[in-house]
ZAVEX-452545 format. One record per residue (C-alpha): residue number from 1; x negated, y, z. Coordinates in Angstrom, 1 decimal, always signed. Each point is the difference from the previous one (the first is absolute). Layout:
<nodes>
NUM_X_Y_Z
...
</nodes>
This chain:
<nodes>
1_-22.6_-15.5_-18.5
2_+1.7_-3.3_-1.9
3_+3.7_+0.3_-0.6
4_+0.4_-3.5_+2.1
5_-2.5_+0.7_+2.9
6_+0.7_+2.1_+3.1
7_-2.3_+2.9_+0.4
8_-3.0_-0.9_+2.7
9_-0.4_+2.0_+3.1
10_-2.6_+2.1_-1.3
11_+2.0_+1.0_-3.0
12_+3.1_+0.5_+1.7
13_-1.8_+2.4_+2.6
14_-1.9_+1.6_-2.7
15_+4.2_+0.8_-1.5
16_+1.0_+1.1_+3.3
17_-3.1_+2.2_+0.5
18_+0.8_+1.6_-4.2
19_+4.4_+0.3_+1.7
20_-1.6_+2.2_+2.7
21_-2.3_+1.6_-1.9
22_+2.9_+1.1_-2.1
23_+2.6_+0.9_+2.6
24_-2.4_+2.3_+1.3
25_-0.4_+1.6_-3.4
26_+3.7_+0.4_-0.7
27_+1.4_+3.5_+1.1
28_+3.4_-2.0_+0.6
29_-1.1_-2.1_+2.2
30_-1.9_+2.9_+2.3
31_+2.5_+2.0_+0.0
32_+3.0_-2.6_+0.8
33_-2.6_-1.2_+2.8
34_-0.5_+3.4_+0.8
35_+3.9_+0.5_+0.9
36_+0.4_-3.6_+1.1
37_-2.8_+0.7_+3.1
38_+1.6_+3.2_+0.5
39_+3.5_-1.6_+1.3
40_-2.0_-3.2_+1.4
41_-2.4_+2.9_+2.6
42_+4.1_+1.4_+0.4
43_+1.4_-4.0_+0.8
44_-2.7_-0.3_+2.4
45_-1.4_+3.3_+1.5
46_+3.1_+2.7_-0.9
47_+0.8_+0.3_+4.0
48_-3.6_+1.3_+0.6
49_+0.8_+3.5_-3.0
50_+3.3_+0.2_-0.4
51_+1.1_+3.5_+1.4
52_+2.5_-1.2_+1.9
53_+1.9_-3.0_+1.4
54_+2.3_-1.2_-3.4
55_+2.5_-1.3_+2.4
56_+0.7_+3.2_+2.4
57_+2.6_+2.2_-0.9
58_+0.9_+3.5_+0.6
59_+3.3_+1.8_-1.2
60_-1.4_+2.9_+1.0
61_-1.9_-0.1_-3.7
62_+2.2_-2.7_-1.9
63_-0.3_+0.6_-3.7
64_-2.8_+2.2_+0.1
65_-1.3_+0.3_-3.9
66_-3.8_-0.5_-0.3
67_-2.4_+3.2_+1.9
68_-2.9_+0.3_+1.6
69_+1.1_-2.1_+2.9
70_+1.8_-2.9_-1.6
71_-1.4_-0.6_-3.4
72_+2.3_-1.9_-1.1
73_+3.0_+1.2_+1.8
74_+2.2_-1.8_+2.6
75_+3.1_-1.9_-0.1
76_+3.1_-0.4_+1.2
77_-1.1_-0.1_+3.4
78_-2.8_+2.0_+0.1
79_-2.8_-3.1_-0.3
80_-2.7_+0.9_-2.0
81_-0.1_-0.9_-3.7
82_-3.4_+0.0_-0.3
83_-0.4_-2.2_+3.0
84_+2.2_-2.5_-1.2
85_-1.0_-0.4_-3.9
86_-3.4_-0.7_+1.8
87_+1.7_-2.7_+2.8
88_+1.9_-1.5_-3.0
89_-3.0_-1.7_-1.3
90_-0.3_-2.5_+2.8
91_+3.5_-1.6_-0.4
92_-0.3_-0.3_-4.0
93_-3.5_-1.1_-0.2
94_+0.3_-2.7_+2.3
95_+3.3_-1.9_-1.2
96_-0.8_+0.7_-3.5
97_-3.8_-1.9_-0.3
98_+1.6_-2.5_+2.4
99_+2.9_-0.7_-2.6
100_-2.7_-0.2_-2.3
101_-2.3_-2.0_+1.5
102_+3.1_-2.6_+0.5
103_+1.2_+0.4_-3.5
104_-3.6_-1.1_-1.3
105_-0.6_-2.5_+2.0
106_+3.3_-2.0_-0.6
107_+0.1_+0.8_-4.1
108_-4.0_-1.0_-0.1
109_+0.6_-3.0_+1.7
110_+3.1_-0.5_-2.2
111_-2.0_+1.0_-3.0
112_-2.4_-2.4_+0.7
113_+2.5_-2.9_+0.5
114_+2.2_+0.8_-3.2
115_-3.2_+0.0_-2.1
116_-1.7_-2.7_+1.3
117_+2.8_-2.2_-0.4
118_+1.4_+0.1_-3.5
119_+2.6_-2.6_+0.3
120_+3.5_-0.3_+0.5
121_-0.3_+1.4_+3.4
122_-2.1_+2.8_-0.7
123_+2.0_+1.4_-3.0
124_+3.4_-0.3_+2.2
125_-1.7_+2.5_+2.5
126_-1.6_+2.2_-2.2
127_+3.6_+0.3_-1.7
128_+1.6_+0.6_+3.6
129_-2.4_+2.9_+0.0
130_+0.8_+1.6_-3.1
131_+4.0_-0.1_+1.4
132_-1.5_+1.2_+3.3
133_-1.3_+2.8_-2.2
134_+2.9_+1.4_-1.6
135_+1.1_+1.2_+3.4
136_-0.5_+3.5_+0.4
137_-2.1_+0.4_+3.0
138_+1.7_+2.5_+1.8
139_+3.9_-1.3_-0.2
140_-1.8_-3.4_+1.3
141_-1.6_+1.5_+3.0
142_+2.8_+2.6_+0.8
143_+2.5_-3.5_+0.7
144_-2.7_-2.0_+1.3
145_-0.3_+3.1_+2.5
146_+3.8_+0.3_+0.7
147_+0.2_-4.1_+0.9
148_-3.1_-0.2_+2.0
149_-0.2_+3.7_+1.5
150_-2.4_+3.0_-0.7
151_-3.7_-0.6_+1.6
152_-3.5_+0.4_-0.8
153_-0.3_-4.4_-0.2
154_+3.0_+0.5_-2.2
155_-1.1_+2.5_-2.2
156_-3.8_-1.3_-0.2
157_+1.7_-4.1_-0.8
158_+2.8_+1.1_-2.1
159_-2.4_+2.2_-2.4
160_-2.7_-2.8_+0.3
161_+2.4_-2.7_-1.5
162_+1.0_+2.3_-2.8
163_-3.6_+0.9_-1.1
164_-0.7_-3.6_+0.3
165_+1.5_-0.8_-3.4
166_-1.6_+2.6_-1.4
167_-4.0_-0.9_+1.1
168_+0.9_-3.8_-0.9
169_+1.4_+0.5_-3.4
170_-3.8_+1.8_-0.8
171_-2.2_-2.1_+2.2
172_+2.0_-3.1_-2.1
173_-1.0_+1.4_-3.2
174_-3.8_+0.0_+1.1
175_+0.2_-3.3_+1.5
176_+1.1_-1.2_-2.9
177_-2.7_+1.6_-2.0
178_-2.6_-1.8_+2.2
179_+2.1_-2.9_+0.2
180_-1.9_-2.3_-2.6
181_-3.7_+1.6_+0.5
182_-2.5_-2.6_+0.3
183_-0.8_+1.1_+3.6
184_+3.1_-1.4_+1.3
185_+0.0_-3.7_-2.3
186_-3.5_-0.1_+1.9
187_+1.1_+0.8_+3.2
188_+3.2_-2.3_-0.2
189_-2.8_-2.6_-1.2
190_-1.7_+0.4_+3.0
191_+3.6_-1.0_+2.1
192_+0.7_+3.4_+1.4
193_+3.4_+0.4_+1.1
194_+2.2_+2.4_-1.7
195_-0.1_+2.6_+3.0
196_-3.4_+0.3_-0.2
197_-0.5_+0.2_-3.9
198_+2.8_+2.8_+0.3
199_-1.1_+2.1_+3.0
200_-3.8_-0.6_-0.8
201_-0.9_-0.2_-3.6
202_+3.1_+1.8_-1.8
203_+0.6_+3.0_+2.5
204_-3.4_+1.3_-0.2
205_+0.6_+0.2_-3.5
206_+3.4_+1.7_+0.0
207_-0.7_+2.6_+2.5
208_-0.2_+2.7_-2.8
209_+3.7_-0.1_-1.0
210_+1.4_-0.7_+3.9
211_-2.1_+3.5_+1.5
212_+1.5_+2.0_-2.6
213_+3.4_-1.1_+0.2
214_+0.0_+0.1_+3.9
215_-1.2_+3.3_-0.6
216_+3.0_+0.8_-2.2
217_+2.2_-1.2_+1.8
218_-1.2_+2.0_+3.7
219_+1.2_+3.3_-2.3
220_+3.6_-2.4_-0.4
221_+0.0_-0.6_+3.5
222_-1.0_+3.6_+1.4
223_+2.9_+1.3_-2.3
224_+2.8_-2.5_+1.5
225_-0.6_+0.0_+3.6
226_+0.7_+4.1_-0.3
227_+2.6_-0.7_-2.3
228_+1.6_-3.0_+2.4
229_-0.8_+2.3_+2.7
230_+2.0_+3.2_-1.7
231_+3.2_-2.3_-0.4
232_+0.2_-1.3_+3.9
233_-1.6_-3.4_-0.6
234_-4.3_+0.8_+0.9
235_-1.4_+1.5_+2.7
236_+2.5_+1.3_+2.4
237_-0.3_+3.2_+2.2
238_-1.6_+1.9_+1.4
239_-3.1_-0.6_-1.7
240_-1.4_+2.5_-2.5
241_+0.2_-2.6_-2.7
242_+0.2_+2.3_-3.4
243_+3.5_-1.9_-1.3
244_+1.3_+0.7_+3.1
245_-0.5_+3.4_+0.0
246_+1.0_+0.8_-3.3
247_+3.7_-2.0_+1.1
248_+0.0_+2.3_+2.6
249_-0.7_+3.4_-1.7
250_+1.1_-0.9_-3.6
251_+3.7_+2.2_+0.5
252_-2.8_+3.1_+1.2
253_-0.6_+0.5_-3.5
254_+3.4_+1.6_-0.7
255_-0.5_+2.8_+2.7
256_-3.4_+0.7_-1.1
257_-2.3_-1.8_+2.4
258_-2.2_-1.7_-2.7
259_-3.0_-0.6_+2.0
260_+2.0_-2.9_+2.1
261_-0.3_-1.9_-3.3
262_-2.8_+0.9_-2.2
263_-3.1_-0.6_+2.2
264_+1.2_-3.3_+0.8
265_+1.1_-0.7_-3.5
266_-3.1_+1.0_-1.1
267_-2.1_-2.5_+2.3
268_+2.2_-2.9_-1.1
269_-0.7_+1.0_-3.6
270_-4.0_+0.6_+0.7
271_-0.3_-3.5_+1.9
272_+1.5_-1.8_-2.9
273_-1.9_+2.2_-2.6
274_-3.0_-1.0_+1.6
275_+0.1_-3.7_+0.3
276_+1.0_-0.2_-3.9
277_-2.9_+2.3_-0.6
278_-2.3_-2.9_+1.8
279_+1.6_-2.5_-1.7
280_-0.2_+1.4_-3.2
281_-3.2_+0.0_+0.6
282_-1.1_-2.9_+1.1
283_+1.9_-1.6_-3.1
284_-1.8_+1.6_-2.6
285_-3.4_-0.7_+2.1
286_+0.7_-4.0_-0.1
287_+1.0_+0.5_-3.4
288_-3.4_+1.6_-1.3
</nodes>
């Protein structure tokens, strides 16, 4: 392929087909799938196998450690460990991939716009950006939270703006690369408008660089909404949210009651490991 061509369709789906092809061949990319289905069939279908209902509770049994019965012990009030590490899932996998989706969507479009337009204008944004991004992510969303109030909306928005930065800042970078290609001089020769030169011949040339960082950044996300949610500010009560319940069992650990903790520390941590295993993955495979 020429440096200052686009690819045509049949060599772009003939890339496409060699990314797959080597996804499928990448032990981290089976196994992160592997664990990233696993908690998807739990978001969607744990009701139907969990042992018991994660929001029932029983003092009769509270702090049980892990036996035959409750495999992962109980808690506090007698609900089910098990039960809820498997609930969890649903709460965490849809705000994160929501904040996501948002976070891409506004930093590609943003990406797009800042590298299209290299003038005055463009640079000024792109700068804003780079200010944006010296913000740490959580202080930003912790007094965004406290102003606007704890919610879902607000969680998925507020961690959608700060990731927007992010995704524009390397969808820029790539738009600038393709930026002076002779595909775009002859498709501004033609008189297409700049939306459609930017949303129809550069994206589909940049869409390497935006799927791995939106990938990346869905490990980000996953990680803050139970970390927003542990300090008060995510998902709120009573749902089995994994944050949630280690705010709520983290002071077990001094009297012993480890298993309040560690299972649903240890899905937070398999989640994340998971998604960066994928996009590990999937950035070598573009990279081959």
């Amino acid at each position: 392929m020429s440096e200052n061509t686009a690819a045509p369709p049949d060599t772009l789906d003939t890339a496409r087909f060699d990314v797959l092809r080597e996804l499928l061949r990448s032990p981290a990319f089976l196994s992160g799938s592997a664990i990233l289905v696993w908690w998807i069939v739990c978001a969607l279908a744990g009701h139907a196998f969990a042992p018991f209902d994660p929001y029932a509770s029983d003092p009769l049994v509270s702090l049980t450690p892990p036996d035959r019965t409750h495999w992962c012990g109980t808690d506090q009030l007698g609900r089910d460990v098990c039960s809820r590490v498997i609930a969890g899932a649903r709460d965490i996998l849809t705000i994160a991939p929501l904040a996501t989706l948002a976070g891409t969507l506004a930093g590609a479009a943003l990406g797009l716009v800042t590298g299209y337009f290299e003038g005055f204008a463009g640079s000024l944004v792109a700068r804003t950006l780079d200010a944006v991004l010296a913000l740490p992510l959580v202080i930003v969303a912790l007094v965004v939270l406290a102003a606007v109030g704890a919610s879902d909306l607000a969680v998925v928005v507020v961690i959608g703006i700060t990731f927007a930065p992010l995704i524009a800042r390397t969808v820029r970078a790539a738009v600038l690369a393709e930026r002076h290609l002779d595909y775009i001089a002859a498709a501004q020769l033609r008189g297409e408008r700049a939306p459609y030169v930017m949303f129809a011949e550069i994206l589909p040339n940049v869409w390497p660089p935006i799927v791995v960082e939106a990938t990346v950044r869905l490990g980000y996300a996953i990680f803050a909404v139970a970390t927003l949610s542990f300090l008060g500010f995510g998902i709120q009560p009573p749902s089995a949210d994994w944050g949630l319940a280690l705010a709520e069992s983290y002071a077990l650990l001094a009297g012993g009651a480890w298993w309040t903790v560690v299972f649903d520390a240890l899905a937070i941590a398999s989640l994340v490991v998971a998604v960066n295993l994928i996009a590990d993955a999937m950035r070598e495979a573009l990279q081959s």
